[in-house]
C-alpha positions in Angstrom: 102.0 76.3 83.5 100.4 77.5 80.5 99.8 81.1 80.4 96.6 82.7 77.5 97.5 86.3 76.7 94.9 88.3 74.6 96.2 91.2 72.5 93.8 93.6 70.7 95.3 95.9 68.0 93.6 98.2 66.6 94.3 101.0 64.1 95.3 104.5 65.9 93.1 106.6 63.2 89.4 104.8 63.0 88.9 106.6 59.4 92.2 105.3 58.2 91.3 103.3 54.3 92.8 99.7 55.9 91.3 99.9 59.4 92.3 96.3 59.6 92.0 95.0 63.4 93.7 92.0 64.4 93.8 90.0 67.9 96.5 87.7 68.6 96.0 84.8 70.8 99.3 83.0 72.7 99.9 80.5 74.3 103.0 80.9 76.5 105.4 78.6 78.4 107.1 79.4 81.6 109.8 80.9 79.2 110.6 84.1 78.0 110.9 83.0 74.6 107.6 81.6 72.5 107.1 78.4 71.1 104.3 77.6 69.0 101.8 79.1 66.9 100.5 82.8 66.4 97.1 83.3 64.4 96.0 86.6 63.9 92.2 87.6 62.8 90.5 89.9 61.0 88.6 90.9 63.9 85.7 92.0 62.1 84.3 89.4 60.3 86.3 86.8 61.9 88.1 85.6 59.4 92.0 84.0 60.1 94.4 86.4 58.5 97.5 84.8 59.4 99.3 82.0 61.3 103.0 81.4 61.3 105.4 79.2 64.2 108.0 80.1 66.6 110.8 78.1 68.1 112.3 80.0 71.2 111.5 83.5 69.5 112.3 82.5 66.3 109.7 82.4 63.2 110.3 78.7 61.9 108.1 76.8 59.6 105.3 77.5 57.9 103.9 81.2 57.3 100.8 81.7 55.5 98.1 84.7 55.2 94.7 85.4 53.7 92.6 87.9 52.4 89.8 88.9 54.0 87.6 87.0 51.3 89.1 83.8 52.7 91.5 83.3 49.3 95.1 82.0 50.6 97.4 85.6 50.1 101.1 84.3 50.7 102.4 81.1 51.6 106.1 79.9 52.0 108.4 78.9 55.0 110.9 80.1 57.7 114.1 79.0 59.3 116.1 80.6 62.0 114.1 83.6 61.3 114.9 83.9 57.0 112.3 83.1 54.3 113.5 80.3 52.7 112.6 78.1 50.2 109.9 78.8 47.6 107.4 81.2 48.1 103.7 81.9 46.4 102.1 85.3 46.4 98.4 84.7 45.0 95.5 87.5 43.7 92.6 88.1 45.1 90.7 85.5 43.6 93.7 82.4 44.5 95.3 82.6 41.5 99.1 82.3 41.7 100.8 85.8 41.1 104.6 84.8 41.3 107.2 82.8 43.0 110.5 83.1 44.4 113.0 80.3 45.8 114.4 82.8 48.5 117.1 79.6 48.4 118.2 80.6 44.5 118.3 84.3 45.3 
């Protein structure tokens, strides 16, 4: 049985300068622990902020986040919960900032 959980979070202080909403949408096994993917949203202008992967409650695979202006933000890869590999941190306009082999470090 697949079980779709909505969650709405939403900054406590309304005037705060990053009043960044997000809603996460799951889908859910019979298990306790998740599976799958998690996208959150920049609620509003509904835009994809993130999305990363979970094995049995563990963030595994890909990981990648955006601005708000759609550019790519961060992209790079988990296992058994560690960054690992190499990962890219990009500006605001998708050029590449830096990297870092989290494998070398």
């Amino acid at each position: 049985m697949l079980v779709v959980l909505f969650l709405l979070m939403a900054c406590a202080n309304p005037k705060a300068p990053d009043n960044q909403q997000e809603v996460l949408l799951l889908h859910k096994a019979d298990t306790n622990l998740y599976t799958g993917k998690i996208v959150g949203y920049y609620v509003e202008i509904d835009q994809k902020k993130y999305e990363e992967f979970y094995d049995k409650g563990i963030k595994s695979g890909v990981y990648r986040s955006w601005f708000k202006n759609g550019y790519l933000k961060m992209t790079g890869r988990y296992q058994n919960d560690k960054r690992v590999g190499v990962w890219k941190w990009y500006d605001e306009k998708g050029q590449l900032k830096y990297m870092l082999d989290y494998n070398r470090s």
